[in-house]
PDB file of the backbone (N, CA, C, O) and the ligand in Angstrom, with CONECT records:
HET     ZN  A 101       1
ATOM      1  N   UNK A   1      81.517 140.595 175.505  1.00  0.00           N
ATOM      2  CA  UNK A   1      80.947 141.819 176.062  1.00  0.00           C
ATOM      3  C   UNK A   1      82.068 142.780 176.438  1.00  0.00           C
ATOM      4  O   UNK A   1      83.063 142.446 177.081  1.00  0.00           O
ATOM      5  N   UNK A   2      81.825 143.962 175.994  1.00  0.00           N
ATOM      6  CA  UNK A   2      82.581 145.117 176.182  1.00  0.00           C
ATOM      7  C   UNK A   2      82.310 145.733 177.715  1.00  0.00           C
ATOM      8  O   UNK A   2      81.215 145.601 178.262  1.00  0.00           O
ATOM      9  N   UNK A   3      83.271 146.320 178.248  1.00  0.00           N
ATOM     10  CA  UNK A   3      83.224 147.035 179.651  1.00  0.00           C
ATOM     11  C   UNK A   3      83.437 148.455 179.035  1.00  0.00           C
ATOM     12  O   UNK A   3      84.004 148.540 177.945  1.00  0.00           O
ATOM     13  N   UNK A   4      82.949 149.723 179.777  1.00  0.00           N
ATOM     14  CA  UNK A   4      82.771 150.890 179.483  1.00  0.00           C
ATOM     15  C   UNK A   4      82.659 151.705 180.962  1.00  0.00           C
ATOM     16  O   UNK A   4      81.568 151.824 181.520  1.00  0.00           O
ATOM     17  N   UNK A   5      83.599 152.117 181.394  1.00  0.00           N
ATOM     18  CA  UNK A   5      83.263 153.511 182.554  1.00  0.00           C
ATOM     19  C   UNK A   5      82.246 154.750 182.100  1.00  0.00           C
ATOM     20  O   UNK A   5      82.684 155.386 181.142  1.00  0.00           O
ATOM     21  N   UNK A   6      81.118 155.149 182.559  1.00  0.00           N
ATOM     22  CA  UNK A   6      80.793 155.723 182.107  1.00  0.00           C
ATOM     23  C   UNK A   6      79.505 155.697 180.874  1.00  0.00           C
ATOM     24  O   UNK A   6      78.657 154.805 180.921  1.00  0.00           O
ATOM     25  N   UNK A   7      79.478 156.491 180.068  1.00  0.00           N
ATOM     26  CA  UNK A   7      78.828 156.901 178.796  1.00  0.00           C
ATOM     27  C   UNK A   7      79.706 156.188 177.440  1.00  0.00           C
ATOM     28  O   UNK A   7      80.889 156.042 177.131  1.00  0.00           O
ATOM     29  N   UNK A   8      78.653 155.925 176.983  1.00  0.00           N
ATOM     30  CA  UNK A   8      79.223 155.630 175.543  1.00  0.00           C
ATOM     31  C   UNK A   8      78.424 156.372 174.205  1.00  0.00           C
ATOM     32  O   UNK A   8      77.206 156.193 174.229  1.00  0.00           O
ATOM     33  N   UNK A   9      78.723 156.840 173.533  1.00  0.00           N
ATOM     34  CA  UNK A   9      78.225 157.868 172.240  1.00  0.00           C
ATOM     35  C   UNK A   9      77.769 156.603 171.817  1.00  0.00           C
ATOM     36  O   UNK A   9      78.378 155.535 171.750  1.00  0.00           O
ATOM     37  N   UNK A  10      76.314 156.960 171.475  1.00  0.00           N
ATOM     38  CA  UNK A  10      75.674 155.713 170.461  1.00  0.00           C
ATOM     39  C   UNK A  10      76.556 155.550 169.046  1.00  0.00           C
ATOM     40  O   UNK A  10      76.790 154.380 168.741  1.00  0.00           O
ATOM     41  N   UNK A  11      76.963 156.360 168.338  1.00  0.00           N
ATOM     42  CA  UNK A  11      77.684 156.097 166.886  1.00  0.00           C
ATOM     43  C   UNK A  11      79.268 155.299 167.450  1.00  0.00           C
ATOM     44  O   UNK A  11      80.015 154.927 166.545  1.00  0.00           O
ATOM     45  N   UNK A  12      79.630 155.113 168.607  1.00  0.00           N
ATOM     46  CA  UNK A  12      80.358 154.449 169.259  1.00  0.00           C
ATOM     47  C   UNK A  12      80.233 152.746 169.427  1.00  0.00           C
ATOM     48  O   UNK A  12      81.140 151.920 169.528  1.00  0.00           O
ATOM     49  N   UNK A  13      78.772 152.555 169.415  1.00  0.00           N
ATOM     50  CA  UNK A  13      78.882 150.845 169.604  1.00  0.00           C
ATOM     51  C   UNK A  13      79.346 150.030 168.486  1.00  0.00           C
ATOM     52  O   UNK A  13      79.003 150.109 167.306  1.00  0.00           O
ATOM     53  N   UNK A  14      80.043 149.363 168.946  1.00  0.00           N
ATOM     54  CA  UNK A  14      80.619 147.796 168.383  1.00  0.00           C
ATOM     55  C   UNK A  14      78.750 147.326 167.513  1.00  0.00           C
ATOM     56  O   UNK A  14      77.644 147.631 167.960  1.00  0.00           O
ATOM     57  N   UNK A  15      79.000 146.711 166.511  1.00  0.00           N
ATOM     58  CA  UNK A  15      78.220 146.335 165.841  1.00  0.00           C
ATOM     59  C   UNK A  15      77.522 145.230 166.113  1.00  0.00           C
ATOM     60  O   UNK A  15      76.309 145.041 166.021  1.00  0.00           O
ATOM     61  N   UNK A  16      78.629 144.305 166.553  1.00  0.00           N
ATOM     62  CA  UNK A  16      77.928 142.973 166.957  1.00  0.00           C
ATOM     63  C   UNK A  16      78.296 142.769 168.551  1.00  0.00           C
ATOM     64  O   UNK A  16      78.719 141.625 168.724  1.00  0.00           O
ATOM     65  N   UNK A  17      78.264 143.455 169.630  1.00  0.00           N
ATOM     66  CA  UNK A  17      78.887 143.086 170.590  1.00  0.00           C
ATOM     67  C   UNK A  17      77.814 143.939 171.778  1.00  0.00           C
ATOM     68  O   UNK A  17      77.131 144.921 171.489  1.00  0.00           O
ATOM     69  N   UNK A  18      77.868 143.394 172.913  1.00  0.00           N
ATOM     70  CA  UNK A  18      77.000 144.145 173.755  1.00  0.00           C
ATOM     71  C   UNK A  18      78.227 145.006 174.675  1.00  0.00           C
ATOM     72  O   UNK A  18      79.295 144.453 174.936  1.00  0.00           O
ATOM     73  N   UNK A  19      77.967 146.211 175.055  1.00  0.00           N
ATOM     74  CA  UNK A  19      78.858 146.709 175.507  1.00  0.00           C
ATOM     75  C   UNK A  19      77.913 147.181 177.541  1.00  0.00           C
ATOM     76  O   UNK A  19      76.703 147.320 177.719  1.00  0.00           O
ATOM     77  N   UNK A  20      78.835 147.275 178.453  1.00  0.00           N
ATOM     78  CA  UNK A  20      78.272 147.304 179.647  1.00  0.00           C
ATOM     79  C   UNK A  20      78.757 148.319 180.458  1.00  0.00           C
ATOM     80  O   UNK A  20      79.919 148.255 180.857  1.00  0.00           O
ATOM     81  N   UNK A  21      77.937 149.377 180.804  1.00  0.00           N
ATOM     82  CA  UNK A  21      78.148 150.422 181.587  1.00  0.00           C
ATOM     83  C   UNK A  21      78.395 150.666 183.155  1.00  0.00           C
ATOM     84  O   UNK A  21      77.567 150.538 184.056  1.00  0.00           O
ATOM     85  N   UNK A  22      79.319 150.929 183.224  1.00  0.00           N
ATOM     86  CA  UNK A  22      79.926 150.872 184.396  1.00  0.00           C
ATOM     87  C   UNK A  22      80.264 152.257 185.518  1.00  0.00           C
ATOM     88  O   UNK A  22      81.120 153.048 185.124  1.00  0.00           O
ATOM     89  N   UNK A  23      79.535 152.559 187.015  1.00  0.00           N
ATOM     90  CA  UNK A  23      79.589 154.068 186.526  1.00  0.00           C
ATOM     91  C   UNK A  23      79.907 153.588 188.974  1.00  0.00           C
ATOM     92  O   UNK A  23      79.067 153.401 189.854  1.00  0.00           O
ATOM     93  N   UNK A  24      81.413 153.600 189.024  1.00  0.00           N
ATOM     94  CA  UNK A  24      81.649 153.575 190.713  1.00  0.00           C
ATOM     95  C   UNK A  24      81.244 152.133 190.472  1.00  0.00           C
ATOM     96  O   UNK A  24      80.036 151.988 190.658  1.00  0.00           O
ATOM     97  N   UNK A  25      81.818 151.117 190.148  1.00  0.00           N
ATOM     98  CA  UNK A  25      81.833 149.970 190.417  1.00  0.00           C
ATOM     99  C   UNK A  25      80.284 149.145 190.013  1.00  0.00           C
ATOM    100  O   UNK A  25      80.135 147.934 189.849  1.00  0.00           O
ATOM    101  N   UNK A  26      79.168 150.296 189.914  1.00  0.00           N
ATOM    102  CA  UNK A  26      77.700 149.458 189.383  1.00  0.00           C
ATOM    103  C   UNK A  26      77.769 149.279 188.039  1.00  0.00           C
ATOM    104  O   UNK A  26      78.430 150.093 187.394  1.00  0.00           O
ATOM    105  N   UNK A  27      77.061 148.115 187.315  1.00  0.00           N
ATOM    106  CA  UNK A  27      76.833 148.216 186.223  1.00  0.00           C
ATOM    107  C   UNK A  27      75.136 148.700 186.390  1.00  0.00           C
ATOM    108  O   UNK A  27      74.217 148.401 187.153  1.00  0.00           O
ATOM    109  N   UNK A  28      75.296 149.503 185.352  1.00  0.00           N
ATOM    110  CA  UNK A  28      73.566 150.327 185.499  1.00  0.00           C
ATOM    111  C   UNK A  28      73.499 150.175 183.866  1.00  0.00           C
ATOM    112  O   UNK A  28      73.023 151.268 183.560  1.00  0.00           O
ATOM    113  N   UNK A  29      73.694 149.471 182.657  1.00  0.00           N
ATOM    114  CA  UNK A  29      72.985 149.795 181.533  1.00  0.00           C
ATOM    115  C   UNK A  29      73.984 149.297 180.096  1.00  0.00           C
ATOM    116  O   UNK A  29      75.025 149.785 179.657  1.00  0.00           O
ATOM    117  N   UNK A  30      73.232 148.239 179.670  1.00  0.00           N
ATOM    118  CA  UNK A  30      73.788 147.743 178.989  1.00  0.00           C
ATOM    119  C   UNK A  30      73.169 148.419 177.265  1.00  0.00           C
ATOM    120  O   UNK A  30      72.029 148.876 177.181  1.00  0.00           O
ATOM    121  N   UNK A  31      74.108 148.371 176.037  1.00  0.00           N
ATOM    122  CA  UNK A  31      73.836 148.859 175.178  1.00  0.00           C
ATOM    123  C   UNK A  31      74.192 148.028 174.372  1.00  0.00           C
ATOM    124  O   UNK A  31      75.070 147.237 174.718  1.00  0.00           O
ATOM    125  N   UNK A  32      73.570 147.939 172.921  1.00  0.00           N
ATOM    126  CA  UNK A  32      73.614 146.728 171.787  1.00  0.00           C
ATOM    127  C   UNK A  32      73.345 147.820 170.819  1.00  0.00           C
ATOM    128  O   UNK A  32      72.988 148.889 171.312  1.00  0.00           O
ATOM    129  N   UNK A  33      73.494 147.712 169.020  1.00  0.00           N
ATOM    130  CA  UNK A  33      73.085 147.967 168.470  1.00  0.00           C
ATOM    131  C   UNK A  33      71.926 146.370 168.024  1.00  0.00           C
ATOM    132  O   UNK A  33      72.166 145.170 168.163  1.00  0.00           O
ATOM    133  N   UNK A  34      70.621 147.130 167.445  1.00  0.00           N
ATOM    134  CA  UNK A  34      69.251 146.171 167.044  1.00  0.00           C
ATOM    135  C   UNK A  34      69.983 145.079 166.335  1.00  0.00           C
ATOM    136  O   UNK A  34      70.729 145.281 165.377  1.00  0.00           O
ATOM    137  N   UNK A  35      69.720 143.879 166.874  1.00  0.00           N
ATOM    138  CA  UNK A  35      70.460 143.137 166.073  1.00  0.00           C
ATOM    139  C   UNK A  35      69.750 142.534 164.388  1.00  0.00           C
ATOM    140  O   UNK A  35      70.265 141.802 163.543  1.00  0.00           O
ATOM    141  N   UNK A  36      68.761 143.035 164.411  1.00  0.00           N
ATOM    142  CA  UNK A  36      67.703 142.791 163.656  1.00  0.00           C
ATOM    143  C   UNK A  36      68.379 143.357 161.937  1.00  0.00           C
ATOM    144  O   UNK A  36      67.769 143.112 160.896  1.00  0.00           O
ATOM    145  N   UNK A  37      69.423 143.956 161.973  1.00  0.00           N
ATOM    146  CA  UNK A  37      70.253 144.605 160.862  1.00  0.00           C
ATOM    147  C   UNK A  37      69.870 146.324 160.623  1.00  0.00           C
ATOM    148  O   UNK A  37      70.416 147.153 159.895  1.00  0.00           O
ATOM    149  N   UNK A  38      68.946 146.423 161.367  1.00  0.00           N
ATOM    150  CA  UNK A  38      68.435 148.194 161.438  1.00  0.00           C
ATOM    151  C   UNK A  38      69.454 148.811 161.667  1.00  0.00           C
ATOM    152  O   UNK A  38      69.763 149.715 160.892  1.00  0.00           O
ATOM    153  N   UNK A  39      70.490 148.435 163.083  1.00  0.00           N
ATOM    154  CA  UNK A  39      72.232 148.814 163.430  1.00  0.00           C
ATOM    155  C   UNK A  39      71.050 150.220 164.195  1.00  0.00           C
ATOM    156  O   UNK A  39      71.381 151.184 163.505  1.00  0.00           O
ATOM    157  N   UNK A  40      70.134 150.655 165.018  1.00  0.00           N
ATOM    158  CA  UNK A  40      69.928 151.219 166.038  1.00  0.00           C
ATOM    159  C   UNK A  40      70.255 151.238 166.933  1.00  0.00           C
ATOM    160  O   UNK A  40      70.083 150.099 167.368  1.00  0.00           O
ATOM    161  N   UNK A  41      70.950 152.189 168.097  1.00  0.00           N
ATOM    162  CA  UNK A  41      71.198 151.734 169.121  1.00  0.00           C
ATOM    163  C   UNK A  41      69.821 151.839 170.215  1.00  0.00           C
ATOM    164  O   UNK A  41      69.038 152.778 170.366  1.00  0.00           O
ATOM    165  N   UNK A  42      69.872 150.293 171.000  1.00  0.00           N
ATOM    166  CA  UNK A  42      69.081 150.040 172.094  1.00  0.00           C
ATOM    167  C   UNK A  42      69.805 149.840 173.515  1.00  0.00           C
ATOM    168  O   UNK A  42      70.403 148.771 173.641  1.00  0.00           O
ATOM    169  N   UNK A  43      69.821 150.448 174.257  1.00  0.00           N
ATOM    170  CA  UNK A  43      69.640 150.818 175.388  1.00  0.00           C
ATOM    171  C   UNK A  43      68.603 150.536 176.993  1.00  0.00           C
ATOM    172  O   UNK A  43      67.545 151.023 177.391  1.00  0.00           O
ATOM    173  N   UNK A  44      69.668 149.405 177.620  1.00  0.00           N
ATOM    174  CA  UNK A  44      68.986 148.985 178.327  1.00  0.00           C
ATOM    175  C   UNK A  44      68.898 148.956 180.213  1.00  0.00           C
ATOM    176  O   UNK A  44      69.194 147.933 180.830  1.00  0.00           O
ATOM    177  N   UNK A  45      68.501 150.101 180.839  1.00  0.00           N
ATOM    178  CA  UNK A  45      68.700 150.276 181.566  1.00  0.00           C
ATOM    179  C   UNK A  45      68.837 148.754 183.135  1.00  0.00           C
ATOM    180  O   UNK A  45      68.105 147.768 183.065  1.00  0.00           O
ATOM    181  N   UNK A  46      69.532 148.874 183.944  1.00  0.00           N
ATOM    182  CA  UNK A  46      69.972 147.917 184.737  1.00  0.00           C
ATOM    183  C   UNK A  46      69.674 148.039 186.074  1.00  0.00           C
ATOM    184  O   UNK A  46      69.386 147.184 186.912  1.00  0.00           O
ATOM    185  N   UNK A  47      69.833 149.721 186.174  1.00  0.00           N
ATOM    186  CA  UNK A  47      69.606 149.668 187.955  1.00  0.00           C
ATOM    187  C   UNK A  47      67.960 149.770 188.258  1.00  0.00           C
ATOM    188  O   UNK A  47      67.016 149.737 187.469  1.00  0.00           O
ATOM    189  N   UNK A  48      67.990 149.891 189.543  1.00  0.00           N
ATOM    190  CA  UNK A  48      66.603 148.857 190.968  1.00  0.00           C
ATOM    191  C   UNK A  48      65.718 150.057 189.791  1.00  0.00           C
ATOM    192  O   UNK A  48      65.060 149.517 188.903  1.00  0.00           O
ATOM    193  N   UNK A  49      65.736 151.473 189.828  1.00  0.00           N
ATOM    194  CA  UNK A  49      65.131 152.494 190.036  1.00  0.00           C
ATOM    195  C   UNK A  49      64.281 152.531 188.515  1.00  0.00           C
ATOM    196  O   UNK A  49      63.155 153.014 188.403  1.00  0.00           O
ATOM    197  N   UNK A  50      65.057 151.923 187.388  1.00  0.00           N
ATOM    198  CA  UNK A  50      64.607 152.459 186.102  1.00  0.00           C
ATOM    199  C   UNK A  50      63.105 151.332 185.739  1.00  0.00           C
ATOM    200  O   UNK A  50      62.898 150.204 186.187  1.00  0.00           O
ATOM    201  N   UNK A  51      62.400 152.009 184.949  1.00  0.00           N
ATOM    202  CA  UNK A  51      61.123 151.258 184.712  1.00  0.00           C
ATOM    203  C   UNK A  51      60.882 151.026 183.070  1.00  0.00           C
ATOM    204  O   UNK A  51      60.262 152.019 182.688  1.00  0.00           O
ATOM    205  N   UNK A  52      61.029 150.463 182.367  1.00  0.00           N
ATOM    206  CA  UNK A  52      61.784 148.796 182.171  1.00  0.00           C
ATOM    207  C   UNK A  52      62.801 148.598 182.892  1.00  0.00           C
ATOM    208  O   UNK A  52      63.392 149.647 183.151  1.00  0.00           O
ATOM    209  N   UNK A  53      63.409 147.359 183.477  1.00  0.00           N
ATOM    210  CA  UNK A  53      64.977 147.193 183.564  1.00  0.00           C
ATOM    211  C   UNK A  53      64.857 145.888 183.435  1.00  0.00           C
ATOM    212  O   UNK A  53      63.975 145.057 183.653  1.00  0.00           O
ATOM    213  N   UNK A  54      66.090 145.887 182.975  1.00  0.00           N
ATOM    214  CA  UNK A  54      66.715 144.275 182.611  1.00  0.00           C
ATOM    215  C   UNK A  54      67.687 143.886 183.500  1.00  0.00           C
ATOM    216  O   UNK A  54      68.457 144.775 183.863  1.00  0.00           O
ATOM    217  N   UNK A  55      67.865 142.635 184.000  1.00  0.00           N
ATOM    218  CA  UNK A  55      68.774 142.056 184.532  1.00  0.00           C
ATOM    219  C   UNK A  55      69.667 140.826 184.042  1.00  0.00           C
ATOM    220  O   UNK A  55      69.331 139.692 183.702  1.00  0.00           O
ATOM    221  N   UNK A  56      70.759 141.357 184.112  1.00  0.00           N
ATOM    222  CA  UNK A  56      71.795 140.377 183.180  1.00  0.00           C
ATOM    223  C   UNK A  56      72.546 139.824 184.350  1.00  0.00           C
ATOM    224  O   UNK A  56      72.883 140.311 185.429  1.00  0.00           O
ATOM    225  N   UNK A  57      72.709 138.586 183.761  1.00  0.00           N
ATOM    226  CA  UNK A  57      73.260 137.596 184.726  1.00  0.00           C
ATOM    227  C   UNK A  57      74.782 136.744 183.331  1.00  0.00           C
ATOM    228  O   UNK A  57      74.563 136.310 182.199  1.00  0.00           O
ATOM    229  N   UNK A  58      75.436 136.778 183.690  1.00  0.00           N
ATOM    230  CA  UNK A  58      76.652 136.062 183.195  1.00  0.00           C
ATOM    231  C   UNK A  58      76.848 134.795 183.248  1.00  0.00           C
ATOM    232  O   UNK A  58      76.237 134.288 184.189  1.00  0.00           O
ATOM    233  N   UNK A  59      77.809 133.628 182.255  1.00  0.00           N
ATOM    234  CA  UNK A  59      77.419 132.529 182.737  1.00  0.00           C
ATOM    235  C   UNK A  59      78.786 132.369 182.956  1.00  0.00           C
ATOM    236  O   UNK A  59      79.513 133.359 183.032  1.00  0.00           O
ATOM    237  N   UNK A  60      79.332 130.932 183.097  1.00  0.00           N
ATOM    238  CA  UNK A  60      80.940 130.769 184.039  1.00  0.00           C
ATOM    239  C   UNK A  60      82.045 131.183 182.550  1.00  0.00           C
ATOM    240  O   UNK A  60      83.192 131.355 182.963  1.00  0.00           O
ATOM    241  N   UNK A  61      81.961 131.340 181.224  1.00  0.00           N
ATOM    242  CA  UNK A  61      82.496 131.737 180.203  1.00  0.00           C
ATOM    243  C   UNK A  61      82.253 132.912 180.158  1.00  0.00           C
ATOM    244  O   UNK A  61      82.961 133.365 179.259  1.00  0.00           O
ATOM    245  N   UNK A  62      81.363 134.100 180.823  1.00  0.00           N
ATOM    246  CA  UNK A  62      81.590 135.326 180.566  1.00  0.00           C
ATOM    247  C   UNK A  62      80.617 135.928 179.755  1.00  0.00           C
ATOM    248  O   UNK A  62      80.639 137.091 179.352  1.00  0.00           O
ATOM    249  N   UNK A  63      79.270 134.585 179.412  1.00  0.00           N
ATOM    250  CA  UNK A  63      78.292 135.379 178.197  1.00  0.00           C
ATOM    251  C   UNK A  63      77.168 135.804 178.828  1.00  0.00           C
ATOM    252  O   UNK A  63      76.606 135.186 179.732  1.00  0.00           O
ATOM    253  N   UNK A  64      76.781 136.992 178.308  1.00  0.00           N
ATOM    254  CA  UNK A  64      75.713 137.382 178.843  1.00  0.00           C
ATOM    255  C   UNK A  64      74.444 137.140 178.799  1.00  0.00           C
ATOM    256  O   UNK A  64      74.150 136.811 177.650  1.00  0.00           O
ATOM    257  N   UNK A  65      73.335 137.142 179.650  1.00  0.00           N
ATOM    258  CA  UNK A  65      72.085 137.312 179.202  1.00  0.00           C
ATOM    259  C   UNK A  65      71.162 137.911 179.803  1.00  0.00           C
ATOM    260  O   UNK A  65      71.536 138.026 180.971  1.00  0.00           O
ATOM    261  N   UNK A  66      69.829 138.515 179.628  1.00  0.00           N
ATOM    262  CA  UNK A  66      69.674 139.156 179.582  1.00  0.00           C
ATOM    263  C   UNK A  66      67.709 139.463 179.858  1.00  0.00           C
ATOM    264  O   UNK A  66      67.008 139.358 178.851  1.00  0.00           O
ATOM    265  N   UNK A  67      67.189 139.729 180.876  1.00  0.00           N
ATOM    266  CA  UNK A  67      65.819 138.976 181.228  1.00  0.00           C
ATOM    267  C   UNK A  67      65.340 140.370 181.301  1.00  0.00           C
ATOM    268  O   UNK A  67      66.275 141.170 181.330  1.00  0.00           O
ATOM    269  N   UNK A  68      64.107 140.929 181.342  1.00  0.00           N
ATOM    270  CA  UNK A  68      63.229 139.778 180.057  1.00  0.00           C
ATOM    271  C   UNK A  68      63.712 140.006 178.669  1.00  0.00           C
ATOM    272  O   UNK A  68      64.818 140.522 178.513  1.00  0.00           O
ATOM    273  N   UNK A  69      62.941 139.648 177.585  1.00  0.00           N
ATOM    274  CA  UNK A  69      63.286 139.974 176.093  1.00  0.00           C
ATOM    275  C   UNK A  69      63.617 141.456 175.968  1.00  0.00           C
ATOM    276  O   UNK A  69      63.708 142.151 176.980  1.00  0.00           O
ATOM    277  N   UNK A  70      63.764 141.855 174.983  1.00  0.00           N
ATOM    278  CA  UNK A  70      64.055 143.060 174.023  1.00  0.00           C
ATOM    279  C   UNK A  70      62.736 143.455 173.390  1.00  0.00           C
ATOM    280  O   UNK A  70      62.347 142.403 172.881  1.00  0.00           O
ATOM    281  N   UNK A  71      62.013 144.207 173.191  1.00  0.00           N
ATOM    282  CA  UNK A  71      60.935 144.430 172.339  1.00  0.00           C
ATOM    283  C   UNK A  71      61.085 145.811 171.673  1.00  0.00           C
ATOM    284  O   UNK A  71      60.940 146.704 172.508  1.00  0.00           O
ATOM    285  N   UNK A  72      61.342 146.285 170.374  1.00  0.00           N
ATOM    286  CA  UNK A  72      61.405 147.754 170.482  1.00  0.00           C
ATOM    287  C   UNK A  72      60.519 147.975 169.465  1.00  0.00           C
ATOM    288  O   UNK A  72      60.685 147.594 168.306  1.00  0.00           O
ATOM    289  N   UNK A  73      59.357 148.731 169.982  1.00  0.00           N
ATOM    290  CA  UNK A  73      57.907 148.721 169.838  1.00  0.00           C
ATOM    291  C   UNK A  73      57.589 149.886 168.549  1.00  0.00           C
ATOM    292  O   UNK A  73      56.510 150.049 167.978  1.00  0.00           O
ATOM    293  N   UNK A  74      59.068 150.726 168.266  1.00  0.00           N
ATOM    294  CA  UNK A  74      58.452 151.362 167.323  1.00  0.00           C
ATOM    295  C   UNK A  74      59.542 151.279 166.313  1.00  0.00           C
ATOM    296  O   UNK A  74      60.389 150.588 166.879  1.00  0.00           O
ATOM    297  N   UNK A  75      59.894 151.524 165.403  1.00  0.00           N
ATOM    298  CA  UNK A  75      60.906 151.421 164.293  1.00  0.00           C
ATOM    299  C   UNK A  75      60.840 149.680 163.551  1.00  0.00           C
ATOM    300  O   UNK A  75      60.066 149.369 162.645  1.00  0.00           O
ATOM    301  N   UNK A  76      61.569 148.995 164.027  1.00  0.00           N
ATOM    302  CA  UNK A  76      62.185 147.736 163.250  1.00  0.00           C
ATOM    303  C   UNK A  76      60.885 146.746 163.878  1.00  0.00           C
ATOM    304  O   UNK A  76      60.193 146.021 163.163  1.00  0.00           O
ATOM    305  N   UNK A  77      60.716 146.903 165.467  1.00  0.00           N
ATOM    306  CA  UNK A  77      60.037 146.287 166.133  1.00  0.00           C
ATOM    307  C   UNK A  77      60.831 144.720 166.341  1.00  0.00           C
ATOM    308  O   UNK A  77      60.300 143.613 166.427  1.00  0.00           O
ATOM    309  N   UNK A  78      61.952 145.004 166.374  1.00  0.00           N
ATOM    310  CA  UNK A  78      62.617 143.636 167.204  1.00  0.00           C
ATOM    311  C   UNK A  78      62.398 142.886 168.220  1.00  0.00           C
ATOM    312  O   UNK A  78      62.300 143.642 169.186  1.00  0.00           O
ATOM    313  N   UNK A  79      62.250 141.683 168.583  1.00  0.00           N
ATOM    314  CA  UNK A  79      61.943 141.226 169.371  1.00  0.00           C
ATOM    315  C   UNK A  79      62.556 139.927 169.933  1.00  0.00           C
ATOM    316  O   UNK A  79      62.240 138.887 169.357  1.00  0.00           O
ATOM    317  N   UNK A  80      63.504 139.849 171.123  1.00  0.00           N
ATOM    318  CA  UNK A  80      64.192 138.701 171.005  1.00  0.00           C
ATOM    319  C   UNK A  80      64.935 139.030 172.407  1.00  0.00           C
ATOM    320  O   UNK A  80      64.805 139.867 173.300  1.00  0.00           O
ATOM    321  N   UNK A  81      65.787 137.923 172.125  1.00  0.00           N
ATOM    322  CA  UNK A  81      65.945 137.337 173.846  1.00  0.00           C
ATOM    323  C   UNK A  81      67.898 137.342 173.672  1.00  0.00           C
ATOM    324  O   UNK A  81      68.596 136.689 172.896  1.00  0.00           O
ATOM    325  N   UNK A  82      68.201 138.108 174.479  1.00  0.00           N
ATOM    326  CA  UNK A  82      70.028 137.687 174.724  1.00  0.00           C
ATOM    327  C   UNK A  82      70.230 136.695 175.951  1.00  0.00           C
ATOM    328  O   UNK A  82      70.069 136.788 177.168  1.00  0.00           O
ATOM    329  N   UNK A  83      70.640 135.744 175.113  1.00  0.00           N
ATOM    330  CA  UNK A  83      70.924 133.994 176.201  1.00  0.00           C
ATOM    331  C   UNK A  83      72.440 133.496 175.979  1.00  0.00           C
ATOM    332  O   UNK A  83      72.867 132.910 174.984  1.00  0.00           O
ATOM    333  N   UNK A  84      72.711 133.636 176.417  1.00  0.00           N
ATOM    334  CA  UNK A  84      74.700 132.948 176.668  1.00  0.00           C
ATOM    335  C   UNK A  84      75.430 133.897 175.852  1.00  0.00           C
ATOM    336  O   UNK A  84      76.657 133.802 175.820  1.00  0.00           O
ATOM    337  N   UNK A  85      74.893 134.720 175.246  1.00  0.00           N
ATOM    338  CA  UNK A  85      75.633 135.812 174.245  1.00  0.00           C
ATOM    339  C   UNK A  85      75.191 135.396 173.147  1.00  0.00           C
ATOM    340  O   UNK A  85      75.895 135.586 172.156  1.00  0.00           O
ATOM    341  N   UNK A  86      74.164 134.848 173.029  1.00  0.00           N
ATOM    342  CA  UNK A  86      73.776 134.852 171.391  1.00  0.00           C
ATOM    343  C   UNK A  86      71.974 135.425 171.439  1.00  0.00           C
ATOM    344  O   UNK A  86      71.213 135.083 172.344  1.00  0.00           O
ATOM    345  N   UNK A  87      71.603 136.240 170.394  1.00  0.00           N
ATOM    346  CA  UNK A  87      70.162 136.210 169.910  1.00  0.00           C
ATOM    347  C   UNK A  87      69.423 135.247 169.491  1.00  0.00           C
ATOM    348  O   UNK A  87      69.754 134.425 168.636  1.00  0.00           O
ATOM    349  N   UNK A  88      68.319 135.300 170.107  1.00  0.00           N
ATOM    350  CA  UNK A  88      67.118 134.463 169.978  1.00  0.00           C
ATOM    351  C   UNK A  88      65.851 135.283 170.082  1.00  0.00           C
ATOM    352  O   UNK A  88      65.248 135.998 170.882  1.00  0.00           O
ATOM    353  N   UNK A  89      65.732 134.627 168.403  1.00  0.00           N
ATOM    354  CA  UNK A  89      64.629 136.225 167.932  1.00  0.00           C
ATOM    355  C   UNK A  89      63.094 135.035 168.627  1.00  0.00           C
ATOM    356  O   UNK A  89      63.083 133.901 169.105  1.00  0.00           O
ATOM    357  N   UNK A  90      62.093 135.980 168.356  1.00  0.00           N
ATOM    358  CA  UNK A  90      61.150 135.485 169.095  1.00  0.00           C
ATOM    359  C   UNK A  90      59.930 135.417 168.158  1.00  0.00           C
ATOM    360  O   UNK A  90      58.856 134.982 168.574  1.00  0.00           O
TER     361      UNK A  90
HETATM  362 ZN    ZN A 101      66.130 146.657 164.446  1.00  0.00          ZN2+
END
């Protein structure tokens, strides 16, 4: 997982890598391209306030994951779960 101050330009993400937004010490929003091979970027908001939000929890190696699933309801329609840093389609 990538660290990021700030914003990241979607034509900016790492292909296979989740990258994590960092904005005064919060992380508020993690970003992936679809891993589904579409290469979309998805966007996943983190802080209390946003409605979806996901909460990622790290494990003692540093991998992420990522509650609840992923669903992206219009385009590819991916659906799957980030667990220790790997996909698990659903
Ligand atoms: Zn996709």
């Amino acid at each position: 997982m990538i660290e990021v101050r700030g914003e990241l330009p979607p034509d900016q993400l790492p292909s296979r890598d989740l990258v994590l937004l960092r904005e005064g010490g919060e992380a508020w929003s993690v970003m992936m391209r679809c891993p589904c091979g579409c290469g979309r970027p998805v966007e996943l908001p983190l802080i209390r306030e946003a409605r979806p939000r996901w909460s990622l929890q790290l494990d003692g190696d540093g991998h992420p994951s990522l509650v609840p699933s992923v669903w992206r309801r219009d385009g590819c329609r991916a659906h799957y779960f980030v667990r220790r840093g790997k996909v698990v389609w659903i």
